[in-house]
C-alpha positions, 0 to 999 in steps of 0.5 A: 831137617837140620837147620846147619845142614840146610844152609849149607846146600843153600845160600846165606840169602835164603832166609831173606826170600818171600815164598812166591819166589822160584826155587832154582836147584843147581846140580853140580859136581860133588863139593863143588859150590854155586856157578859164578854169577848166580849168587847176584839172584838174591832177590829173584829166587831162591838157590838150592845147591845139589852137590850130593844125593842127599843134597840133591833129595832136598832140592827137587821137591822144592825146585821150579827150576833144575839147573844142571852143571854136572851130568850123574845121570844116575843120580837124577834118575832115581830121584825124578819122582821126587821133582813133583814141581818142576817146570823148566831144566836148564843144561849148562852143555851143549849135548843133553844126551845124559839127561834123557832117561825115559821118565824125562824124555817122556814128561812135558817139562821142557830142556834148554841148553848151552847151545852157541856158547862153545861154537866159536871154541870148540871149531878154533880148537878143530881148527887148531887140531888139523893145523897141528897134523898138516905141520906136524907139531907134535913131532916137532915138540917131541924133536925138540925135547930130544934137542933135535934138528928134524928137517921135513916136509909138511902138508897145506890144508888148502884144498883138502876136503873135511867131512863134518859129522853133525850140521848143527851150530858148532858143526857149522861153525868148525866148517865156516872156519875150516872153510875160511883156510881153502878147505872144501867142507862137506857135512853128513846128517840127519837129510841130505840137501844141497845149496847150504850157506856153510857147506859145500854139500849136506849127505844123509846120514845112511850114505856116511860111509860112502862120503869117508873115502874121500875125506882128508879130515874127519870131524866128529860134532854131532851129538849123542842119540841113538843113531850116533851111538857107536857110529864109528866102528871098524866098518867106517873106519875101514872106510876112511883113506888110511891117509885121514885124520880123525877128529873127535870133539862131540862125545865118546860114545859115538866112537868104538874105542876099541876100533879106534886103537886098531884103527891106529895100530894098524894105519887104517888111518893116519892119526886122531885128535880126541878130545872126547873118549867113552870113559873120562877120564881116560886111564892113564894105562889106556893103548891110546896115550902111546900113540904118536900119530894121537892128540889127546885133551882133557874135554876141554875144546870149548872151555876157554876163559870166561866159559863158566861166567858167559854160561851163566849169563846165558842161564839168566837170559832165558830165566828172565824169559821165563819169568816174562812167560817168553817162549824159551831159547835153545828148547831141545827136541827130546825125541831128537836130543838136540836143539832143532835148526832154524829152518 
């Protein structure tokens, strides 16, 4: 291969690296180069940078190591059976559900992932969505474009029941601080049980649209697998109270889009904050921009200042681990395709 063509898929420090060194190669998206910090590994391992499919061929017969930062599940797919060496794969995310195609799930190669870095982030960001619908902010933005004085009357969140969607880190997370401004907070997952430290009550999964009627707010933080996919269709969300907002920080497919803009149009419920949408991004001639009574962002509700340095330190943490033959932090049950709770 063309020496020129290889230094650019790798770092400048290659060439310095003895080969008892592990290879780490780093998916990320196309043209973009390595995460910030990880060039500090110069005399721990070696880098390949994947930002292509050519690129990415190279790298994973080489690779011990696969980090991933961007999820073309395609892409890793059709050339698995290239990562004959394999032994560890890194997810910069806290959902993995991109990375678990069959011949994946079914290898022992182990997946860890960002779990805890976007918790605090994404529950503000929660947090800030039903503070928004309760004072009515965007119409208040909207009456202040037009330079109008709208006089109203607004909700308190005190005493208002959120049902959280997932029992997991940032699901626990968005109910301790939704919980910290009065709100009763209840949660659906994969079991029921009671006496939990940060909900009122933990239902079944199979009982979710008993639980929808009585929830003022309903948050979306699970993550994608079998049994989330699609889980928000036109049944559920004719379950819900049509004075409800819906709010969607997990992942999009968890949602029938198609029932969600019905949902709105025909006041099945009464707003949504999305943040998360089966297609990204999102067309700009898609139903769902126009209406009001939405909130829309960009897949950004963890990403604050700072995010991509504390992900890569995160990365270098659980790789001293690895080099020290330490069990690995955030190891994700692939039958489940999340991080198991503590028990």
């Amino acid at each position: 291969m063309d020496h020129d063509v290889c230094m650019r898929w790798t770092p400048a420090f290659q060439s310095e690296l003895t080969m008892d060194q592990p290879v780490i190669a780093v998916l990320t998206a196309e043209d973009e180069s390595l995460p910030p910090g990880l060039d500090g590994m110069a005399d721990q391992a070696r880098l390949l940078l994947a930002n292509n499919r050519e690129s990415l061929e190279h790298a994973l017969p080489q690779a011990d190591i696969l980090l991933v930062t961007d999820f073309r599940t395609e892409m890793l797919a059709e050339c698995w059976h290239l990562a004959t060496r394999l032994r560890w794969i890194h997810a910069t995310s806290a959902g993995v559900d991109a990375l678990m195609f069959p011949e994946l799930q079914a290898s022992s190669i182990p997946i860890t992932n960002a779990r805890g870095i976007f918790d605090r982030p994404i529950a503000e960001f929660v947090l800030g969505l039903v503070l928004a619908f309760a004072k009515d902010l965007p119409a208040s933005v909207r009456y202040q474009d037009q330079h109008r004085w709208q006089h109203r009357d607004t909700e308190t969140v005190n005493g208002k029941r959120a049902l959280i969607i997932g029992a997991g880190s940032i699901g626990r997370q968005i109910g301790r601080l939704l919980a910290g401004v009065g709100m009763q907070v209840d949660a659906v997952a994969r079991s029921a049980r009671e006496d939990d430290p940060d909900f009122g009550r933990v239902h079944a999964h199979d009982t979710l649209l008993q639980e929808l009627p009585g929830a003022d707010f309903v948050v979306v933080a699970a993550p994608l697998t079998d049994d989330t996919r699609g889980l928000f269709s036109n049944e559920a969300f004719a379950a819900m109270n049509p004075r409800a907002r819906f709010i969607n920080i997990g992942r999009g497919p968890i949602v029938d889009t198609d029932a969600l803009v019905e949902a709105l149009r025909t006041g099945a419920i009464a707003g949504a904050g999305l943040d998360v949408f089966e297609e990204e991004p999102l067309p700009a001639d898609h139903p769902l921009w126009a209406f009001p009574q939405a909130i829309l962002s960009a897949h950004m509700a963890g990403d604050v200042v700072g995010w991509r340095e504390a992900l890569t330190e995160q990365f270098l943490a659980n790789f001293r681990r690895w080099q020290a033959g330490e069990a690995l932090h955030n190891v994700v049950d692939k039958e489940r395709g999340y991080v198991p709770p503590v028990q």
